[in-house]
C-alpha positions as CSV (number, residue, x, y, z in Angstrom):
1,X,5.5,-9.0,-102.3
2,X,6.9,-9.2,-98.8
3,X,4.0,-10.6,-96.2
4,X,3.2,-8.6,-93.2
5,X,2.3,-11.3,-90.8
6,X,5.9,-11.9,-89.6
7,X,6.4,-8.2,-87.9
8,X,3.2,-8.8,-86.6
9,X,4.0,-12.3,-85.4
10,X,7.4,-10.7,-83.4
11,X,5.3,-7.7,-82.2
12,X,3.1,-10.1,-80.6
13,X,5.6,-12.4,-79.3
14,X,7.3,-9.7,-77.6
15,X,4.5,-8.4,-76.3
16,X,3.0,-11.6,-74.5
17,X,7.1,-12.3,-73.3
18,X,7.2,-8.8,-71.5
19,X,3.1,-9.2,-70.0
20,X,4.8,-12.6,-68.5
21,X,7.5,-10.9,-66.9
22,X,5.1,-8.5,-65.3
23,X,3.2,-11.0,-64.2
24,X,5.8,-13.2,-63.0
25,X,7.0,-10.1,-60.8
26,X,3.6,-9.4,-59.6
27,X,2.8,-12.7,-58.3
28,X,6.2,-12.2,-55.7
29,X,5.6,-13.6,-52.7
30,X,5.7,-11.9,-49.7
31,X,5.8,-12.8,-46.0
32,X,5.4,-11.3,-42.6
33,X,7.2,-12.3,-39.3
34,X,8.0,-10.5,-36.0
35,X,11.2,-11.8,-33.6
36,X,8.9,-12.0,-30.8
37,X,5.7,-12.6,-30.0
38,X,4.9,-11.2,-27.0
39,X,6.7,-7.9,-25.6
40,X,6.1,-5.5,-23.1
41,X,3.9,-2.2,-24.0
42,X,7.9,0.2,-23.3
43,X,9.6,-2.6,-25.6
44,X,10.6,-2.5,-28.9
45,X,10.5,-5.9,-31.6
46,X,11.7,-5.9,-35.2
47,X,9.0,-6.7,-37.9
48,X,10.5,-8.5,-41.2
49,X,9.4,-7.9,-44.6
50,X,10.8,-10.6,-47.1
51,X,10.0,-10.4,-50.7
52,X,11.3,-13.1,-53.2
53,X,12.5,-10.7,-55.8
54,X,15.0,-7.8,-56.1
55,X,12.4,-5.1,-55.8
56,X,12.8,-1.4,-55.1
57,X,9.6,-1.4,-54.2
58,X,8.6,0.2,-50.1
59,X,6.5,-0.8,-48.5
60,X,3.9,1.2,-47.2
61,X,4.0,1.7,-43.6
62,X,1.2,3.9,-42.9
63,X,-1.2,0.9,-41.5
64,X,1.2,0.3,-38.6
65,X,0.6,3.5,-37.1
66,X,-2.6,3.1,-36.0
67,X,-1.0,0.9,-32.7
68,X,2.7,1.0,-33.0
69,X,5.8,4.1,-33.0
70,X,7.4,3.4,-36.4
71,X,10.9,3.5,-35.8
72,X,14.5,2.8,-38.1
73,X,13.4,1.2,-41.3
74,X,16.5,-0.5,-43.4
75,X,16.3,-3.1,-46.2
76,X,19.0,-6.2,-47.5
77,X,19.3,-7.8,-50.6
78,X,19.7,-11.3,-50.5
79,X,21.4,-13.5,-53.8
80,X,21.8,-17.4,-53.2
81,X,22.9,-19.8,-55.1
82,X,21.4,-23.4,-54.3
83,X,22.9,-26.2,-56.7
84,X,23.3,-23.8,-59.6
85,X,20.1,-22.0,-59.6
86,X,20.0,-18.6,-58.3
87,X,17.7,-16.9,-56.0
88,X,17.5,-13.1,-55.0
89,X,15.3,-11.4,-51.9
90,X,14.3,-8.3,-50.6
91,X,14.1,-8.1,-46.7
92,X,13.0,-4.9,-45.0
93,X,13.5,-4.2,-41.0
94,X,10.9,-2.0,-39.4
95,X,11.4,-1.4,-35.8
96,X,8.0,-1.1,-33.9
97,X,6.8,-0.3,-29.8
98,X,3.1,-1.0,-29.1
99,X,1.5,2.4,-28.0
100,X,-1.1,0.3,-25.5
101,X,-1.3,-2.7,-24.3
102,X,-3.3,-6.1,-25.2
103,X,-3.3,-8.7,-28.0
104,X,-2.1,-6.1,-31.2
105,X,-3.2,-7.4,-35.0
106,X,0.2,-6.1,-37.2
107,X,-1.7,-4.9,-40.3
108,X,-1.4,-6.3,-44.2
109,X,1.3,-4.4,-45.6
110,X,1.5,-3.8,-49.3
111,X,4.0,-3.8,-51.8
112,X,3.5,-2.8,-55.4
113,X,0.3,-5.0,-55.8
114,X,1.6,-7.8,-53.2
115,X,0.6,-7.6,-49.6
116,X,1.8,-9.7,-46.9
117,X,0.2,-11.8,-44.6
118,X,-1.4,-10.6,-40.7
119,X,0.4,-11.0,-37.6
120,X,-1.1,-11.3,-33.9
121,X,1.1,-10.3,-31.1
122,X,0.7,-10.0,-27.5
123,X,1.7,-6.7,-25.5
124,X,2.5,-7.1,-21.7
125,X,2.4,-3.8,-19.3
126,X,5.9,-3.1,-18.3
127,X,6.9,-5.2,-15.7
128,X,10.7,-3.4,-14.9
129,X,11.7,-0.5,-13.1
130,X,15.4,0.6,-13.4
131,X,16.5,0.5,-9.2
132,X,17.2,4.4,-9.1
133,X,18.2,6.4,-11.8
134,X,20.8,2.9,-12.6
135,X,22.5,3.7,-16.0
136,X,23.0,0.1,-16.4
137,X,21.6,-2.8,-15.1
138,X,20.4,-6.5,-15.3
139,X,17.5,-9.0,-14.7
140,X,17.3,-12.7,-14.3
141,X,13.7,-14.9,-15.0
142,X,12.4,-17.9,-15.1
143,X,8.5,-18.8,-16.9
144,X,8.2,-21.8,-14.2
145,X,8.9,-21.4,-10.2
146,X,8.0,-25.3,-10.0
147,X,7.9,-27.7,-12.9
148,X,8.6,-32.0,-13.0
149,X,11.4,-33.8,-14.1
150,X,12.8,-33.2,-17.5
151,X,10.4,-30.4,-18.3
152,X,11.6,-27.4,-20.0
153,X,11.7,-24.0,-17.8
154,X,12.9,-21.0,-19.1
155,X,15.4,-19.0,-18.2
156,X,15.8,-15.7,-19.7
157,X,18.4,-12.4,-18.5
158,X,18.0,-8.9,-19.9
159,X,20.3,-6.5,-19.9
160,X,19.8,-2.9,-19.4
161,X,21.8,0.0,-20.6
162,X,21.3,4.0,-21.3
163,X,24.8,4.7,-21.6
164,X,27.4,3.0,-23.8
165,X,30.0,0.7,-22.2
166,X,33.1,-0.3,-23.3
167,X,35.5,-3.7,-22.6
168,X,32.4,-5.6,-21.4
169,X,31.8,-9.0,-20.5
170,X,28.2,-10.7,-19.8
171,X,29.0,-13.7,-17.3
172,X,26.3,-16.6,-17.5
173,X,24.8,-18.1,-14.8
174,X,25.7,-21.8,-12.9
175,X,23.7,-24.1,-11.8
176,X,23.9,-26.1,-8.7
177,X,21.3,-28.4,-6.9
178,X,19.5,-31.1,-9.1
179,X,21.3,-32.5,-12.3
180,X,20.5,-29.7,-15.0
181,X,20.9,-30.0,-18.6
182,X,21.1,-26.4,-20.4
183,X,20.4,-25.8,-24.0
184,X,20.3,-22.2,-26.2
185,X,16.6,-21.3,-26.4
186,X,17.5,-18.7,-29.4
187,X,19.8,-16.2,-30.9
188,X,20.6,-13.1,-28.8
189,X,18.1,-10.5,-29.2
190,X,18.9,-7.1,-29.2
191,X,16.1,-3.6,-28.9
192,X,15.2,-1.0,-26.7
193,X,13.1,-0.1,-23.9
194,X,11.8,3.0,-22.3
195,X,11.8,3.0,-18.8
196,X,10.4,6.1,-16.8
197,X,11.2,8.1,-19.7
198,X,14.8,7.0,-20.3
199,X,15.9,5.0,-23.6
200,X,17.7,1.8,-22.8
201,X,19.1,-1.1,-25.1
202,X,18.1,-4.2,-24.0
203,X,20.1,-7.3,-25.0
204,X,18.1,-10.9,-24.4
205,X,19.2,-14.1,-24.0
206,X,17.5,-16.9,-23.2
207,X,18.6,-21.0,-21.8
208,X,16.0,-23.9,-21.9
209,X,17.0,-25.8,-18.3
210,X,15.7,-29.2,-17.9
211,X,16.4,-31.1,-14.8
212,X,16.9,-34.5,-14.7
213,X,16.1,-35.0,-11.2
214,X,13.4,-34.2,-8.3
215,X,14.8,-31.2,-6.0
216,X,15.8,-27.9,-5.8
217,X,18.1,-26.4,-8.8
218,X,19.6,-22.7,-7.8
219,X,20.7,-20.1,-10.4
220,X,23.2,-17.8,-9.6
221,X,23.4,-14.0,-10.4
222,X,24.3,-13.6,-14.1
223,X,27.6,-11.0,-14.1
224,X,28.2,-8.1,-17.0
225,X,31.2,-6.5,-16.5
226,X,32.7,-3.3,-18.2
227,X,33.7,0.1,-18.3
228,X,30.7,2.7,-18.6
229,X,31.4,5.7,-21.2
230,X,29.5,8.6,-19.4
231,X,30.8,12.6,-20.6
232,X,33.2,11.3,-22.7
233,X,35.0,9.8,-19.9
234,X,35.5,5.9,-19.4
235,X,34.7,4.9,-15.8
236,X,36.3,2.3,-14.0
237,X,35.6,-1.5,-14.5
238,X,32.4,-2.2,-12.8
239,X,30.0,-5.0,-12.0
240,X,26.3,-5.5,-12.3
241,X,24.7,-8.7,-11.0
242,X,21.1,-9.8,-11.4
243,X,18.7,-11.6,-8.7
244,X,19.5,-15.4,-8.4
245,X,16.6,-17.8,-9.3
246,X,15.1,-20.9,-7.4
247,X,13.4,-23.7,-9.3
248,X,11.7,-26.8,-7.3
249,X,11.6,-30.0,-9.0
250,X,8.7,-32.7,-8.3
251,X,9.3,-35.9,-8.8
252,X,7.5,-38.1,-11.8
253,X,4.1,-38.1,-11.2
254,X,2.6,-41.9,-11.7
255,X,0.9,-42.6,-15.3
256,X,-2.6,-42.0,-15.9
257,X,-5.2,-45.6,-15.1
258,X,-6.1,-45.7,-18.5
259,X,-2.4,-46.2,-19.8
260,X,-0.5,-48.0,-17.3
261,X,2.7,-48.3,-19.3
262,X,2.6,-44.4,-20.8
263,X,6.3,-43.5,-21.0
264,X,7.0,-39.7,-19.3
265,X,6.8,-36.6,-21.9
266,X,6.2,-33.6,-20.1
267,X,5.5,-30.7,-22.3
268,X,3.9,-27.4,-22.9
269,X,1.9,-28.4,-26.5
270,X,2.4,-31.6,-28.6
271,X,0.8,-33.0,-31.8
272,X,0.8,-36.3,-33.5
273,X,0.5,-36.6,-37.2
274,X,1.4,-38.8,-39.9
275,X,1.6,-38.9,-44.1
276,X,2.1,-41.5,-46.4
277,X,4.3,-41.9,-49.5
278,X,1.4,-42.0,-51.7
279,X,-2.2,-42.5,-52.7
280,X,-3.5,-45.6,-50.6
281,X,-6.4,-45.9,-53.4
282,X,-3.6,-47.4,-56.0
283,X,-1.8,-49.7,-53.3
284,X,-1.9,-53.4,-54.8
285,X,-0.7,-56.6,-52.8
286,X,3.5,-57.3,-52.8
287,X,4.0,-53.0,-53.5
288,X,5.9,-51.1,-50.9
289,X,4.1,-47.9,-49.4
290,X,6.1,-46.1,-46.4
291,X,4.1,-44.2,-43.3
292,X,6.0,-41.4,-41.4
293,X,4.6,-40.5,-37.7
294,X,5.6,-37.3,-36.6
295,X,5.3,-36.4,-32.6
296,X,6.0,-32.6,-32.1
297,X,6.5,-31.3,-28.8
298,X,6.9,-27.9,-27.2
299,X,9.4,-27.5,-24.5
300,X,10.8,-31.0,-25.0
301,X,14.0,-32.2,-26.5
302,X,14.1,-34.4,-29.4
303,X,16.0,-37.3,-28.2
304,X,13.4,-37.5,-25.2
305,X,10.5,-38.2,-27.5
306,X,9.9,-42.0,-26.7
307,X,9.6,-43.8,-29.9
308,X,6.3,-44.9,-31.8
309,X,5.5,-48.5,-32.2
310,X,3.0,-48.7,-35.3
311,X,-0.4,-50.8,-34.6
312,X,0.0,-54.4,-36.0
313,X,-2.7,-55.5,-38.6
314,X,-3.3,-58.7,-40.1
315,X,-2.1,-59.4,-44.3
316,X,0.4,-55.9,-43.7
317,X,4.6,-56.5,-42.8
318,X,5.9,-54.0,-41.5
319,X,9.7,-52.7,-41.1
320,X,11.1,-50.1,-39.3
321,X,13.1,-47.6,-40.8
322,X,15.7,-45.4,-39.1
323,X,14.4,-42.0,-37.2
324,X,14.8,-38.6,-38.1
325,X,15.0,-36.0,-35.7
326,X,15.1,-32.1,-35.1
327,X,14.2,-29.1,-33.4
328,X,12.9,-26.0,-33.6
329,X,12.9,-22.8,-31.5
330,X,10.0,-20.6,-31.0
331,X,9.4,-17.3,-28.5
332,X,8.2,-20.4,-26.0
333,X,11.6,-22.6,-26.3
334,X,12.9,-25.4,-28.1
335,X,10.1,-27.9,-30.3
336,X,11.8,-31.4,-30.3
337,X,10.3,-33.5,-33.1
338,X,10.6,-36.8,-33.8
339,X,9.7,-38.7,-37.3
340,X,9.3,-42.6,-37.3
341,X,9.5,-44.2,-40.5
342,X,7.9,-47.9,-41.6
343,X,7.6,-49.7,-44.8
344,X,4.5,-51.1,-45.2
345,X,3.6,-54.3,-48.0
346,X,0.0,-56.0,-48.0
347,X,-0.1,-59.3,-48.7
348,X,-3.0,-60.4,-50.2
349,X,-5.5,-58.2,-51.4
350,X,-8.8,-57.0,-49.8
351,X,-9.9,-54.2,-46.6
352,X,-7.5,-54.0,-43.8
353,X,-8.0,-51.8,-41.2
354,X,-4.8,-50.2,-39.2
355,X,-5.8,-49.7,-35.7
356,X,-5.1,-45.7,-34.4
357,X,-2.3,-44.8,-32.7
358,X,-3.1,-43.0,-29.0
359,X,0.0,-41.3,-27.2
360,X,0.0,-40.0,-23.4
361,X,2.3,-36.6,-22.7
362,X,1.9,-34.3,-19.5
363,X,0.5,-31.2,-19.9
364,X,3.4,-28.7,-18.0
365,X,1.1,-25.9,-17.9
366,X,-2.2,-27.5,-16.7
367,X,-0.4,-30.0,-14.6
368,X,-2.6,-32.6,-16.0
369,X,-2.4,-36.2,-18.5
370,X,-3.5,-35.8,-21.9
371,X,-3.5,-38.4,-25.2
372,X,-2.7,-37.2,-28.3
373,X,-4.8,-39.6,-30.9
374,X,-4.4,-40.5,-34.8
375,X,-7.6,-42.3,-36.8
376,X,-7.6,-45.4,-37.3
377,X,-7.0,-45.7,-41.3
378,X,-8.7,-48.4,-43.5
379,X,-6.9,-49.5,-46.8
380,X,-8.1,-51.5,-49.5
381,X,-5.6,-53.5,-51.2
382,X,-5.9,-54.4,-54.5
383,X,-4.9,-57.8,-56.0
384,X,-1.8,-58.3,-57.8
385,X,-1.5,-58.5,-61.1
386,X,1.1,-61.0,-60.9
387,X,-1.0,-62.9,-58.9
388,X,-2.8,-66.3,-60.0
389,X,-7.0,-66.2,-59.9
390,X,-7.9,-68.3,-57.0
391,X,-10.8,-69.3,-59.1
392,X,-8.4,-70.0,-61.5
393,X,-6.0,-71.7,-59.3
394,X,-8.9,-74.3,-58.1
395,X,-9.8,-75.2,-61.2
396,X,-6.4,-76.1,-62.6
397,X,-6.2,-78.7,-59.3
398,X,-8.8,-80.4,-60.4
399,X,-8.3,-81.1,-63.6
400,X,-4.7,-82.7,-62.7
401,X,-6.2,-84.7,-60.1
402,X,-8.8,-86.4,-62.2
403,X,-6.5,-87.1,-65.2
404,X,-2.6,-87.6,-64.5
405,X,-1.8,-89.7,-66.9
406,X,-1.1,-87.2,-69.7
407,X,0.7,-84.6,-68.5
408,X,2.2,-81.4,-71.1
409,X,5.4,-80.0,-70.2
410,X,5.0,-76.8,-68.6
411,X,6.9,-73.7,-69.5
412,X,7.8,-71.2,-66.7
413,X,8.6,-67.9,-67.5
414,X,9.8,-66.7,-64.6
415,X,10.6,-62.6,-64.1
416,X,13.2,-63.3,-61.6
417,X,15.5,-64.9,-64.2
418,X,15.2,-62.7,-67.6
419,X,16.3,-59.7,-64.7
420,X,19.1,-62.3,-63.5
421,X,20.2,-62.7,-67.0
422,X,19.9,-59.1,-68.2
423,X,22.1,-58.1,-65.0
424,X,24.8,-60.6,-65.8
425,X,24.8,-59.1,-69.2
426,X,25.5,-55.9,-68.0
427,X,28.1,-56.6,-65.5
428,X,30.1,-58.0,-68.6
429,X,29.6,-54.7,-70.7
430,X,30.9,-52.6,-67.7
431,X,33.7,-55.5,-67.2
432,X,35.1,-54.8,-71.0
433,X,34.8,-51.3,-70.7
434,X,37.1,-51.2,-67.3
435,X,39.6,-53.2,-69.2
436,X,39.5,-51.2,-72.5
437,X,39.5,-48.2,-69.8
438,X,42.7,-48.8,-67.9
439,X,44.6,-49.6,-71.1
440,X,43.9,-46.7,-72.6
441,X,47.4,-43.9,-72.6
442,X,46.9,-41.9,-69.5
443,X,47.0,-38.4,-69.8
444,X,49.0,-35.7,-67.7
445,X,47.6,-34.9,-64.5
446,X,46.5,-31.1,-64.6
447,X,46.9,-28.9,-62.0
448,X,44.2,-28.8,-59.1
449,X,41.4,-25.8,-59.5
450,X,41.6,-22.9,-57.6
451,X,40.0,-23.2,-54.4
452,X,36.8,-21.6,-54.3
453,X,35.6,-18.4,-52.9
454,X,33.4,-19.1,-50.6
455,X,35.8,-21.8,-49.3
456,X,38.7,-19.0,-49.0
457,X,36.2,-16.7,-47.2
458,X,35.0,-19.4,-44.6
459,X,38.7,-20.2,-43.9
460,X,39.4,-16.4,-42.9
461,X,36.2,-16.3,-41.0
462,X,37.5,-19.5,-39.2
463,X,40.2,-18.0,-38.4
464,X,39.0,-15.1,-37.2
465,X,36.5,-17.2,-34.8
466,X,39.5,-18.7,-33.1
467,X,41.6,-16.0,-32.3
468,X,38.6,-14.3,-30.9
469,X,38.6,-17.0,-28.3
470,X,41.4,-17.1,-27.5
471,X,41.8,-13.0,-27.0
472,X,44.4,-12.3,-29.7
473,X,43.3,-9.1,-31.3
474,X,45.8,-8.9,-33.7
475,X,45.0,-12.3,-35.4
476,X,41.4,-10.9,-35.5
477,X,42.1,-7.9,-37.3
478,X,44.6,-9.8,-40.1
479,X,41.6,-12.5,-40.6
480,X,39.5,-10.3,-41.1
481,X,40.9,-7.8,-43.6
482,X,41.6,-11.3,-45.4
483,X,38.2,-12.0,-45.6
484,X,37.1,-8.4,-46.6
485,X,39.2,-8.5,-49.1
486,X,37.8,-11.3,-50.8
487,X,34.5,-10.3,-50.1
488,X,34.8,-6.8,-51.5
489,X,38.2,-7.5,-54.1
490,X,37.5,-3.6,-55.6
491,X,37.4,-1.7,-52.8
492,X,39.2,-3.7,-49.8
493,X,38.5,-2.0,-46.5
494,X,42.0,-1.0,-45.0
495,X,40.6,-1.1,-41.2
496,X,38.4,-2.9,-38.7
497,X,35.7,0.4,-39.0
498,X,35.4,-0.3,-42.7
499,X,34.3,-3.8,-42.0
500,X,32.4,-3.1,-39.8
501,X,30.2,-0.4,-42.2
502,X,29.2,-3.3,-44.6
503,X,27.4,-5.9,-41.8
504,X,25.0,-6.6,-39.6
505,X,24.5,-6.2,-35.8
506,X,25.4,-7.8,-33.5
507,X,28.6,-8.0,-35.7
508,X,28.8,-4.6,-36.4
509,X,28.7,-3.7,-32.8
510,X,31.6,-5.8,-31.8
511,X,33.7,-4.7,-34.6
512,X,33.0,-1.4,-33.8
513,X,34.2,-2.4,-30.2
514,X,37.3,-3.8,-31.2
515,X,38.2,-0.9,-33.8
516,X,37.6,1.3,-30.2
517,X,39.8,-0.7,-27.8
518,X,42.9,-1.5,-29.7
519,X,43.9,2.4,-29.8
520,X,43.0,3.2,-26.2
521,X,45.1,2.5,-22.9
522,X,43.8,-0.7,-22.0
523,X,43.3,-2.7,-25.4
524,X,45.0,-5.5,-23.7
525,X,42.0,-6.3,-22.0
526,X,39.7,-7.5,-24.3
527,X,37.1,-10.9,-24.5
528,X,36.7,-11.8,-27.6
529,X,33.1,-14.7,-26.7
530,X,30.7,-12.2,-28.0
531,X,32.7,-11.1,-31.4
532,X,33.2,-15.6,-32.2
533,X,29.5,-15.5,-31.5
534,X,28.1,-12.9,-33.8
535,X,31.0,-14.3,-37.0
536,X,29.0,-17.2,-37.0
537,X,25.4,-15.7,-38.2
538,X,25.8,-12.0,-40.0
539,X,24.6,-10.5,-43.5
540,X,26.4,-7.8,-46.0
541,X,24.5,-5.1,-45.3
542,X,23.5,-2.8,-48.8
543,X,21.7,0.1,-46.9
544,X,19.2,1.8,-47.8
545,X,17.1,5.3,-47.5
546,X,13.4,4.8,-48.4
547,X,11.2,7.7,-47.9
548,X,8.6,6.0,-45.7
549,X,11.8,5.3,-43.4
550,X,11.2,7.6,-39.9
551,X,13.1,7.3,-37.1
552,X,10.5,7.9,-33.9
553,X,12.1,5.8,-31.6
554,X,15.5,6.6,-29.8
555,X,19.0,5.2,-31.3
556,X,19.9,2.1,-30.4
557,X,23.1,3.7,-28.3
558,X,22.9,7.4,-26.7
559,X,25.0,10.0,-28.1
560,X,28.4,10.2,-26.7
């Protein structure tokens, strides 16, 4: 008689397998984020869907329109591979303009039966006017006027066009005056704008400037240069200029009474935290435990961040560890942050209290002194267990002091030792194995592996980088189709237009440039800055159509 419980043990087994592997996909995570925070009402921002699975699932875009134009809608697939394991993403692109002005909330969105987290953004009235009916043009600004030494100011160009250019060049800015030191604020950021009606793309960049002495620090006119494309005709070269900027710089202002030795950290936010390695409940006396204290502050370079000296407390050693530090940039300009690390190991056991921790920083946008505080933090140490009694310990004295005439030997088993020995032991082992090893018959060397792909690819890329800055189109073009062809082995692209199909902007848009100067009259002159740039941060674009995709807002570049 066959038994029927094994189909039904399969049946079932399958079953729960496959209800895992729906659940498993409908617990995908899904986050939100926008590319700026706050925009003006005639300005366009990108909103970024990311789901962490392959899913062909849209999301549904109807909640957006409430407050914001929907505009061009594309998705990216995403595979990494991170030491072996293997991750895949969804990321959609939404384009979005306000429709009024104020603080905007950006709507759950869901996907399948995920939805993704809320957003707050801030919409500004429009505060440009093209001069004229200008087909092109360019602004210059800075968030402070006046600021202190070593503060961050911001300085931030936009440039304006409605009709597409060709050859171009977008000349930065000097600095004269006061000692400046100029960082990138953030990645070039590129939407549109409507201005009296008219479409323009906008291109953004932004530079963090901190001076490094009292004065006056002047900002000359950032330059773009090119050839305008207006009836199907290319103009001549021309040049557009933006408004210069002035920035006064005051001198240090003198620490606050309360803290006469505060070290100077001007900035526009900062927060001090710390963590420890582990529960302070289980820490015994002679056991390490290690404290990091982070200072993170907005509009302030990391290697400016003083360093923080941790409060001394009686039965606790403390050592220093070496600093980590890094930065971050937001829609307000770089977050330096600084991590201190110290070993800590109680010695004896019992309460000890470690004092808090108080920090002075200058508030840049209230002009004023603030402290940033920590707790103070009481541990309780536990004894040792390797430890003697102290009862114990007293006991044992007084019993050899009143009789000494009889003494036992005394044993010592020490720890120290048996590990000594045991580590000596081991050191032979490894010692006869080294010379069993090298008397062993050696083999014949095999050939070296192949290099890898990704190691080819970044070579070409490399490559390609170079020539770009150095102006030499031709190498360009052959590092490139070297790469493609490695990145796409069954269908290689024959031309710079093919390539330029399968990425991302800004990449896209200065292939697409290159592909259109190196068959007209003037190819010669080309700049090749903008085109490094973009090679070193672009995507493989796999396109999509979804049918909540609309297209409301104007293309990125008019119609020739």
């Amino acid at each position: 008689m066959v038994s029927t419980y094994a189909p039904r043990i399969v049946s079932r087994l399958a079953l729960i397998a496959l209800l895992l592997v729906v659940f498993s996909n409908s617990q995908a995570a899904i986050s939100a984020s926008v590319d700026r925070a706050r925009v003006e009402q005639n300005e366009s921002f990108t909103l970024e869907i990311i789901i962490d699975s392959n899913s062909d699932l849209a999301p549904d875009l109807g909640p957006l329109e409430v407050d914001f134009f929907v505009g061009q809608t594309s998705r990216l697939s995403n595979t990494r591979v991170d030491h072996g394991a293997i991750t895949r993403s969804m990321t959609w692109t939404i384009a979005l303009m306000a429709k009024r002005a104020g603080s905007l909330t950006i709507p759950s969105l869901t996907i399948g039966n995920e939805q993704s987290n809320t957003l707050t953004i801030e919409v500004l009235e429009p505060s440009y006017e093209p001069p004229g009916e200008a087909d092109v043009f360019i602004t210059a600004e800075v968030d402070f006027a006046e600021t202190y030494v070593q503060a961050q100011v911001l300085y931030t160009i936009k440039l304006y066009r409605a009709v597409a250019t060709r050859q171009q060049v977008l000349r930065e800015a000097t600095y004269s005056g006061a000692e400046v030191l100029v960082e990138d604020a953030g990645d070039e950021r590129s939407y549109e704008a409507i201005l009296n009606g008219r479409a323009y793309n906008v291109v953004e960049r932004s530079f963090a400037v901190f001076p490094q002495e009292s004065g006056e620090v002047s900002i000359s006119p950032t330059r773009f240069e090119g050839r305008v494309l207006r009836d199907g005709r290319i103009t001549g070269r021309k040049v557009f200029e933006s408004e210069s900027q002035t920035i006064m710089v005051n001198p240090i202002p003198p620490p606050p009474a309360d803290y006469p030795n505060a070290a100077w950290l001007p900035a526009k936010d900062l927060t001090l935290t710390d963590s420890w390695s582990r529960d302070l409940s289980e820490l015994r006396a002679g056991e390490p435990i290690s404290r990091d204290i982070t200072v993170s502050a907005l509009g302030q370079l990391e290697t400016q961040i003083p360093v923080i000296e941790p409060p001394q407390a009686d039965g606790v050693s403390i050592y220093p560890d070496k600093p980590r530090l890094s930065r971050k940039l937001e829609a307000r300009g770089i977050r330096g942050e600084r991590t201190d690390q110290y070993a800590m190991i109680g010695v004896a056991g019992g309460e000890i209290v470690m004092p808090g921790l108080e920090l002075p920083w200058w508030d840049v946008d209230d002009a004023e002194w603030r402290v940033a505080q920590l707790p103070a933090v009481t541990v309780n140490i536990l004894p040792s267990d390797d430890l003697p009694v102290p009862g114990l310990v007293a006991q044992q004295d007084s019993v050899e002091a009143a009789d000494t005439t009889d003494v036992a030997p005394v044993v010592v088993h020490s720890e120290f030792w048996r590990r000594a020995a045991e580590l000596l032991f081991a050191i032979w082992l490894l010692t006869l194995f080294a010379w069993w090893w090298s008397g062993r018959p050696r083999r014949e060397e095999r050939e070296p592996p192949p290099i890898p792909l990704h190691k080819r690819q970044a070579k070409s890329l490399k490559a390609a980088r170079k020539a770009a800055l150095a102006g030499d189109a031709a190498l360009v073009r052959h590092a490139l189709l070297e790469w493609a062809r490695l990145q796409w082995p069954d269908d290689s692209p024959r031309s710079i237009d093919r390539i330029a199909a399968g990425v991302s902007d800004p990449l896209k848009q200065e292939l697409q440039q290159l592909s259109g100067i190196s068959y007209g009259p003037n190819g010669q002159d080309w700049h090749g800055e903008a085109l490094a740039r973009a090679l070193r941060s672009f995507s493989v674009v796999e396109k999509g159509d979804p049918a909540n995709s609309k297209d409301l807002l104007p293309p990125l570049m008019p119609e020739t």
